[in-house]
N, C-alpha and C positions, 0 to 999 in steps of 0.2 A: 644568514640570519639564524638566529638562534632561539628565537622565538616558533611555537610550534604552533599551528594552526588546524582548526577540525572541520571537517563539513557532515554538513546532517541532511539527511534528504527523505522526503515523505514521499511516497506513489501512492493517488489514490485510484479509482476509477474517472475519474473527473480533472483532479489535476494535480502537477506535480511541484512541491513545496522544496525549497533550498533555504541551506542557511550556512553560513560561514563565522566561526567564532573562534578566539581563543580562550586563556583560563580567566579572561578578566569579563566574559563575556558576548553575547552575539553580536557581531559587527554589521552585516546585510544581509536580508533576508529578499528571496524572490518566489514567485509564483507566479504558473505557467498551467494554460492548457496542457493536459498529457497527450502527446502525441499518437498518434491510434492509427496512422496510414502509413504506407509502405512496408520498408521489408520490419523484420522483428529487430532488427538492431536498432529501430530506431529510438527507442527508449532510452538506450545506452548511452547514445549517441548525444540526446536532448543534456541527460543527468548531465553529460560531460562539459556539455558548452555550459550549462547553469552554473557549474562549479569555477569553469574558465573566467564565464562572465563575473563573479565573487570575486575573486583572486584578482580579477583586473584593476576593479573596483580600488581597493587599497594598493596595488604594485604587489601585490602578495607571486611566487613563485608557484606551480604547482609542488614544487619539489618541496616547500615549505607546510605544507597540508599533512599533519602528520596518519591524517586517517579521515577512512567515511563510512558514518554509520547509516544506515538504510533500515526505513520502515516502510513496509510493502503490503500492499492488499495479498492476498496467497488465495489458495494454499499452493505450497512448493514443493518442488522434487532437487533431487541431489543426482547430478550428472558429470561423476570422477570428481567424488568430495566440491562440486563449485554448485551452487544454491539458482537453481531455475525456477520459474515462473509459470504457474498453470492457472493464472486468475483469470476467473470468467468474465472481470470485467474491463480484461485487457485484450485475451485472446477469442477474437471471434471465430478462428475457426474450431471450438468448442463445441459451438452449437450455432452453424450459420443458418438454421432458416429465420433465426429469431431477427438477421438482417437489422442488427443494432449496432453494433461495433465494426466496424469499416476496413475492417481488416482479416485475415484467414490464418491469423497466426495460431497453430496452438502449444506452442512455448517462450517465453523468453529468457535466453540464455543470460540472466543479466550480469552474475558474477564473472563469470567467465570473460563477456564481452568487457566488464567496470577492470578487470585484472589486466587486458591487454593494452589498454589506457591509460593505467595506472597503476606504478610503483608499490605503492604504500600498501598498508593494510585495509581490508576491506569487510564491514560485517553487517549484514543482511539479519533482519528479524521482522516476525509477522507484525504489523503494524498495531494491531490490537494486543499482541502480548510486549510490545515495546510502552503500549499507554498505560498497561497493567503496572508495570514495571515502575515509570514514572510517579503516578498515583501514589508507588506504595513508598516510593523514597520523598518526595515532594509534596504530595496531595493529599486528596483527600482518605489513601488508604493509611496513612502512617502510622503505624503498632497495631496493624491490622494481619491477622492469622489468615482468616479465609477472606477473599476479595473477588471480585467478579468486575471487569470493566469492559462493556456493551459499546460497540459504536452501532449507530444508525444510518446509514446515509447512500451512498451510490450500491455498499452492501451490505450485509449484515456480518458484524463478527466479533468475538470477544477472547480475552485474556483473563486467568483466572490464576490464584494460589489460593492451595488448601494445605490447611494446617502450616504455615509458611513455606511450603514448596511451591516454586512458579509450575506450574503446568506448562509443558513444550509438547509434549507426544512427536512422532515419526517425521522427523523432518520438520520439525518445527510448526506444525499444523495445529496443535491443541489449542483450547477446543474451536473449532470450528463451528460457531452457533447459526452459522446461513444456510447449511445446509444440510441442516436436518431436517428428514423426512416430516412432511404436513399431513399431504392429500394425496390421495392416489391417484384424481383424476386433476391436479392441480395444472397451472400453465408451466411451461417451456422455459428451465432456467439457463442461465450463459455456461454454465457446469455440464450442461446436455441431459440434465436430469430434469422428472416433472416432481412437482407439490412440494418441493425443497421451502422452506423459509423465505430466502431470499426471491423465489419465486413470486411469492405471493406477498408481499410487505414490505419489503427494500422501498429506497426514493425512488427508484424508478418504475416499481410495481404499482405505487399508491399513485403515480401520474397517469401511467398508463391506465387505471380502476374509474381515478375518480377525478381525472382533471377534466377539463373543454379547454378547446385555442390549442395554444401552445402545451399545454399540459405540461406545467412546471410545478414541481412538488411544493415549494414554495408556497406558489398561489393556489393552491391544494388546502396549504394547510392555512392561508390566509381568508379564507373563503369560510373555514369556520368559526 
């Protein structure tokens, strides 16, 4: 087949998004709880059958997928040039007394593991400087010099350009708005740090502050 096929995949702390497309546009899109138990491969593992399950979908080959681009909660490290995973709201064992995330991982090798899987090219970017990016080709950044775009949700975190340079810093970490220092005597973030941002205001901060029952950010914010 001659026709070349891409996949796209989202990780957030909550759950993980696929999508399969070519140049004429997305063909199937899925969503999945993100996997959080067992050993750390299993992340790898999930992306892999999601993209299988795509590909089946149509008769598509994987050998026909000419690449997969990946947007990830971070921040990341570089282990022999391949893009790993230290996100708090993946790896519990970060910071396990907070006994949130159900697992002791505190890396995921995801390049490396997505590389031995698969052929093709593979490119990993912090999920918030990948929405930066969009915004400013598509959105609402368009002819826009300096841009700032914030998500709010399982964490805190943002993608910026100034003066129209994309901001990336070390490893692709820039900027990192969750986890800047708040309070000194603030709560226990999944980073292993206290009074960080994210500590204190993330979805899952304002559940745990200000929900009853279930304590669903949701009905948190439905409540007022």
């Amino acid at each position: 087949m001659n026709e070349k096929y891409y996949c796209g995949v989202d990780i957030g702390g909550t759950n993980v998004r696929a999508s399969l497309a070519d140049r004429g546009g997305i063909k199937r899109k899925l969503r999945q709880n993100v996997k959080l138990n067992g050993k750390a491969d299993s992340l790898s593992s999930q992306i892999m059958e999601m993209i299988k399950d795509l590909c089946g979908y149509g008769n598509i080959s994987l050998d026909d997928v000419g690449g997969i681009g990946i947007s990830s909660c971070g921040p990341f490290v570089k282990r022999n040039n391949y893009v790993s995973l230290v996100s708090p709201n993946l790896c519990g064992g970060l910071a396990k007394e907070r006994g949130i995330i159900p697992n002791d991982w505190t890396e995921v090798f995801l390049e490396k593991e997505l590389a031995e899987k698969y052929n093709g090219e593979i490119k990993i970017e912090n999920d918030c400087v990948s929405a930066v990016v969009a915004e400013s080709l598509f959105g609402a950044g368009r002819g826009e010099d300096n841009l700032v775009y914030v998500t709010w949700s399982t964490g805190i975190g943002a993608g910026a350009y100034a003066d129209g340079r994309l901001l990336r810093g070390k490893n692709g970490n820039a900027p990192h708005l969750g986890h800047i220092f708040i309070s000194e005597n603030g709560p226990l973030c999944g980073c292993g740090n206290r009074g960080d941002l994210e500590s204190m205001c993330s979805g899952g901060a304002i559940a745990r502050d200000y929900g009853v029952g279930d304590k669903e950010t949701e009905k948190v914010f439905d409540s007022y």
